[in-house]
N, C-alpha and C positions, 0 to 999 in steps of 0.2 A: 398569156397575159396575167394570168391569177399568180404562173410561179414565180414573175417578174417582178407583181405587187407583193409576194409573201418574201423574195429575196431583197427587196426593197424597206421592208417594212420589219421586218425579224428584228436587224440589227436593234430596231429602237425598244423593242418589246426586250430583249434580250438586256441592254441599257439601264432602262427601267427598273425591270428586276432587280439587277445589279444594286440602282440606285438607293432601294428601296429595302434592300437588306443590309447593306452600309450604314445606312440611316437608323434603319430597328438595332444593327451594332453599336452604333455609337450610342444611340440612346439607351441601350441594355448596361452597357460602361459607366456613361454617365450617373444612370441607376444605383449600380455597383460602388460609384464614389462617392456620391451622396448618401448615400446608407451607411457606408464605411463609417463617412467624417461624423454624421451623425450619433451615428453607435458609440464612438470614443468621445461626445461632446455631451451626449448622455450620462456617460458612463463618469466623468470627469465634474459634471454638474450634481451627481447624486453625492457621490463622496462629498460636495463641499456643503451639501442640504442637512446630508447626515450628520457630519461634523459641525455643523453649526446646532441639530437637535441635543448634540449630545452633549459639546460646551457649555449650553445653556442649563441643562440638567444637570450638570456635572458643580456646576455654580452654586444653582437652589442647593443643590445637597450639601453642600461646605457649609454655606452658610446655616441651613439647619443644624448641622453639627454642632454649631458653637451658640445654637440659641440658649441659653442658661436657663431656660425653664423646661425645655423638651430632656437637658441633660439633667438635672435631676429627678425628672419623674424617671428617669430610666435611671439613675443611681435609686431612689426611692423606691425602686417599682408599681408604681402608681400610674396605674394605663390610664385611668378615667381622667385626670388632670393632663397627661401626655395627651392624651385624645382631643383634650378642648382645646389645647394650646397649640396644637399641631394644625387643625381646622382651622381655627381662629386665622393663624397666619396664613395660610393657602388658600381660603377665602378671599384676604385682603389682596394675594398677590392675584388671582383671576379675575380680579375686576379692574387690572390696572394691564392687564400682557393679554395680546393677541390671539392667546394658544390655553387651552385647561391643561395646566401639569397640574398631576396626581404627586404626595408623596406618602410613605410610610416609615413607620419606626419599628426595627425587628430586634426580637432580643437574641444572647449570643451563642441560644439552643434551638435561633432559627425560626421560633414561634412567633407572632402577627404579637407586639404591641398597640400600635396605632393605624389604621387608613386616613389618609385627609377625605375621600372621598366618600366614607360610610356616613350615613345618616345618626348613626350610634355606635358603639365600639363592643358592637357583638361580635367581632373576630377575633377578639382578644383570647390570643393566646392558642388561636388554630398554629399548628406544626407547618411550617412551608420546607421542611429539610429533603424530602421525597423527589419535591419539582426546582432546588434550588441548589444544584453545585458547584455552582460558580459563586458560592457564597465563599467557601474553603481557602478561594485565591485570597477575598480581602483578611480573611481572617489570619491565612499563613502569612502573609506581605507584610499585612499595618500597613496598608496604604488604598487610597481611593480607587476606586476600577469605575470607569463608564465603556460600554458593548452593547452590541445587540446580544440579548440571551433570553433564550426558554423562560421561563417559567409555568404559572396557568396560563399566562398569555404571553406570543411573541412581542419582545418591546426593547426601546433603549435602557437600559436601568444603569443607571449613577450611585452608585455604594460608597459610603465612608463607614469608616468605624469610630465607635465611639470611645477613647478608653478613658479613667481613670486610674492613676497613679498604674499606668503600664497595664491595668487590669481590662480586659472587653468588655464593655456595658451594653453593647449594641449595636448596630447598623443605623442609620438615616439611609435612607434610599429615595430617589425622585427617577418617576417612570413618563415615559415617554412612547405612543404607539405612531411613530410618523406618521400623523396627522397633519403637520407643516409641510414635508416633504410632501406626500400626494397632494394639498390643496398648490402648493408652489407651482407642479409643473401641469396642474389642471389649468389655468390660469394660460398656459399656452397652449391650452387642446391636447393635451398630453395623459393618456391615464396610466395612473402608475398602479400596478398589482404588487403586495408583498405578501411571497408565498413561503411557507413553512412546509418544507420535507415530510410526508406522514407518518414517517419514525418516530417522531414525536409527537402521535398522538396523545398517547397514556400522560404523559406531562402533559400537554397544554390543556387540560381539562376543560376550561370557559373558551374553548375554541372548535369542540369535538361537534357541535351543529355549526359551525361556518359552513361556506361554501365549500367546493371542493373543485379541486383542476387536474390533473392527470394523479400523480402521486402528491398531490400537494393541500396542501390546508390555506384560502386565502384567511387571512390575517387583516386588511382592510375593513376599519369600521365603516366606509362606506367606499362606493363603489357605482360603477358604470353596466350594467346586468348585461346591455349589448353586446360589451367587451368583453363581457364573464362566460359566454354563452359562445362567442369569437375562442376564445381560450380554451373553451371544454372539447372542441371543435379544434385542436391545435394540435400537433405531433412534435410531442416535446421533445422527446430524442434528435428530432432534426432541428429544432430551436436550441439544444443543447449542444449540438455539434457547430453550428455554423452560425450562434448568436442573435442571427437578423435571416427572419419569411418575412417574405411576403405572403401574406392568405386573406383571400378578400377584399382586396383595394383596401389594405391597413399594414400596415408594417410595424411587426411584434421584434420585438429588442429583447436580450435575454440580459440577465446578469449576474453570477453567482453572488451570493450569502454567505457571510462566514460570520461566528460570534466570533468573542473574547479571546478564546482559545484556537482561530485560524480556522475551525473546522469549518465546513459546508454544510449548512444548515437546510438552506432554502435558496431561493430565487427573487430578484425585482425584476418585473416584466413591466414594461413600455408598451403602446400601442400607442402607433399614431397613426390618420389617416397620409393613405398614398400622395391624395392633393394637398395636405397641408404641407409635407415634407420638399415635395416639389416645388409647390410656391416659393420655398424659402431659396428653393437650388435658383429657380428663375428669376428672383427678382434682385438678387446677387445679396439678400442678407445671410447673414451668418447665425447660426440655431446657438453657437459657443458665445456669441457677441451678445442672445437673450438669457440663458440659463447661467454661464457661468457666476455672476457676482450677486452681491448677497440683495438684497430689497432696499435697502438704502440705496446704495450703489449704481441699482439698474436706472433708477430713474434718473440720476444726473448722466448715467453714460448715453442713455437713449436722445436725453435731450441736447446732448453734447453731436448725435451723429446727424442729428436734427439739423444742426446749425452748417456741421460740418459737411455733411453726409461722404463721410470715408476717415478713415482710421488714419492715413499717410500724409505727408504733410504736401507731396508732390508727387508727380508721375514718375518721376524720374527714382522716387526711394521703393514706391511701387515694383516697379518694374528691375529693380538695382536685386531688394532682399527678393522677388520669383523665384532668381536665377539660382539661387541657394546651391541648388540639388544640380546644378547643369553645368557648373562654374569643371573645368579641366582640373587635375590634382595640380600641376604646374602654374596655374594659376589662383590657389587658392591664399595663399597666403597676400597676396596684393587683396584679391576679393576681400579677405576678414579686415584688413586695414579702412576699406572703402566701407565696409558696413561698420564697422566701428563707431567711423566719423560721422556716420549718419545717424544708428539709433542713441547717439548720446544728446540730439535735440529733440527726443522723445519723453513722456512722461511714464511714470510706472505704469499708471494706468493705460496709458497708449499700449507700452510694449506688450501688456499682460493681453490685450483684444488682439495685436497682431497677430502673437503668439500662438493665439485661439485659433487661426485662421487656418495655420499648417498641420494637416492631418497629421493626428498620432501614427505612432509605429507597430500597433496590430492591424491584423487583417483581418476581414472577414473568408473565411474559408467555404468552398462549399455551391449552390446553387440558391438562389433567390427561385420559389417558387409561387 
């Protein structure tokens, strides 16, 4: 009787099983794709954060250039009037923008004429040439540079030069520590780490008590300690090969650094929790459809998905542009004719969120652990 009930009953234990490791596969896939599209929607959204800190700065500094009062204290050499007139206006522009940009005025042997941000212009005339060579580019060029670069501290810096009658009077420079960038994707549960290589400790000298992460120097004026503590607790080698861990019910993002010069500097790390990432898979939004566009931007497109709630104008364009990747070669050329006809009663804006939707073409390599 019992071998009757155990040949009777196996099959469905055996079933089960079956069921239930299918299931943990799919779901381990589904994992795997969401991190994926995530990781490249990150990755896609930093770049357009960074380039917006650095246009900005890049802007302040032009126009310092050509303030006719900063430009002749620095034909004068007259730091103390450069100093007042320098504050002056940077005062006025931080109580009108979102954001504290700092600028300063360098002269063209590299030494500290002005900080906006000193209480007094007791730097005048400190040497920055030791922590500053990427000064050399705007000097050789004659022309503006904005990068991430070294100096005492990691940051965006926006350089012009100043010349008269063809002669170098000096640098205007306006700095930046993304501080916009980490508050932007905090704002979706996101914390953003910006790490510095500790090869460049000796230079970044107003950085040498920060925190610290594997080889790396955090650079974040503020910061999540959780997260920092999550990181210190991290095996960056395997975060470096394979971009996206899992560790801890959070999911760590990697992303190289490079200044001016292309080189690899440092690291932006991402954490996000496992549930928030999930949510987003489950409830069919798109993480590219919140981070990609600038803050003007997101809140007409959010309230746009409000009204509409979908990007398509129908099921049937839905379902038409899926097929993308599945369309037969012999059939592709009818295909492009049919999508043609279709995204051209789209808006830029429309296209640009569709866009968003279709996973880029890197991969994540590797194991999620």
């Amino acid at each position: 009787m019992k071998i009757k009930y155990l040949l009777y009953i196996t099959p469905f234990i055996v079933l089960s099983i079956v069921l239930l490791i299918s299931i943990f596969g799919l779901n381990t896939k589904i994992s795997w794709s969401v991190a994926d599209n995530v990781s490249d929607q990150l990755s896609l959204s930093l770049r357009s954060e960074l380039d917006k800190e650095k246009e900005m700065a890049l802007r302040f500094a032009i126009v310092l250039s050509e303030n006719n009062d900063i430009l002749n204290s620095l034909a004068e050499g007259d730091d103390e009037f450069g100093f007042m007139k320098l504050k002056h206006i940077m005062n006025s522009v931080n109580q009108h923008v979102n954001t504290h940009i700092r600028a300063q005025i360098i002269t063209p042997e590299y030494n500290i004429f002005a900080r906006s941000w000193d209480s007094e212009n007791m730097y005048a005339g400190m040497p920055l040439g030791v922590y500053r060579g990427d000064l050399e580019y705007v000097k050789r060029y004659k022309k503006p540079k904005v990068s991430i670069e070294v100096g005492r501290r990691l940051g965006i810096k926006a350089t012009v030069p100043v010349y008269e009658r063809n002669k170098l009077k000096g640098f205007v420079e306006v700095l930046q520590f993304f501080d916009d960038s980490t508050n932007f994707f905090h704002k979706f549960g996101i914390d953003l780490y910006v790490l510095l290589n500790d090869s460049y400790y000796n230079t970044a000298v107003l950085m040498q008590n920060n925190p610290t992460v594997s080889r790396y120097i955090v650079s974040n004026r503020s910061y999540n300690m959780v997260n920092l503590k999550l990181l210190q607790r991290t095996n960056f080698k395997d975060l470096r090969q394979q971009r996206v861990l899992l560790n801890e019910n959070k999911y760590i993002f990697y992303e190289p650094m490079h200044n001016g010069q292309a080189e690899t500097i440092g690291a932006f790390i991402f954490i996000m929790s496992k549930n928030d990432l999930e949510s987003f898979a489950n409830s069919g939004e798109n993480l590219s459809f919140l981070l990609a566009f600038s803050r003007n931007n997101l809140y007409d497109i959010v309230k746009k998905e409000q009204y509409d709630n979908k990007v398509y104008h129908s099921g049937y364009d839905k379902a038409l542009l899926s097929l993308k990747d599945t369309v037969p070669q012999e059939d592709r050329e009818l295909f492009m004719e049919e999508a043609k006809d279709v995204l051209s009663s789209y808006t830029k804006e429309e296209l640009i969120a569709m866009m968003l939707r279709y996973k880029m073409a890197r991969r994540i390599k590797g194991k999620i652990k």
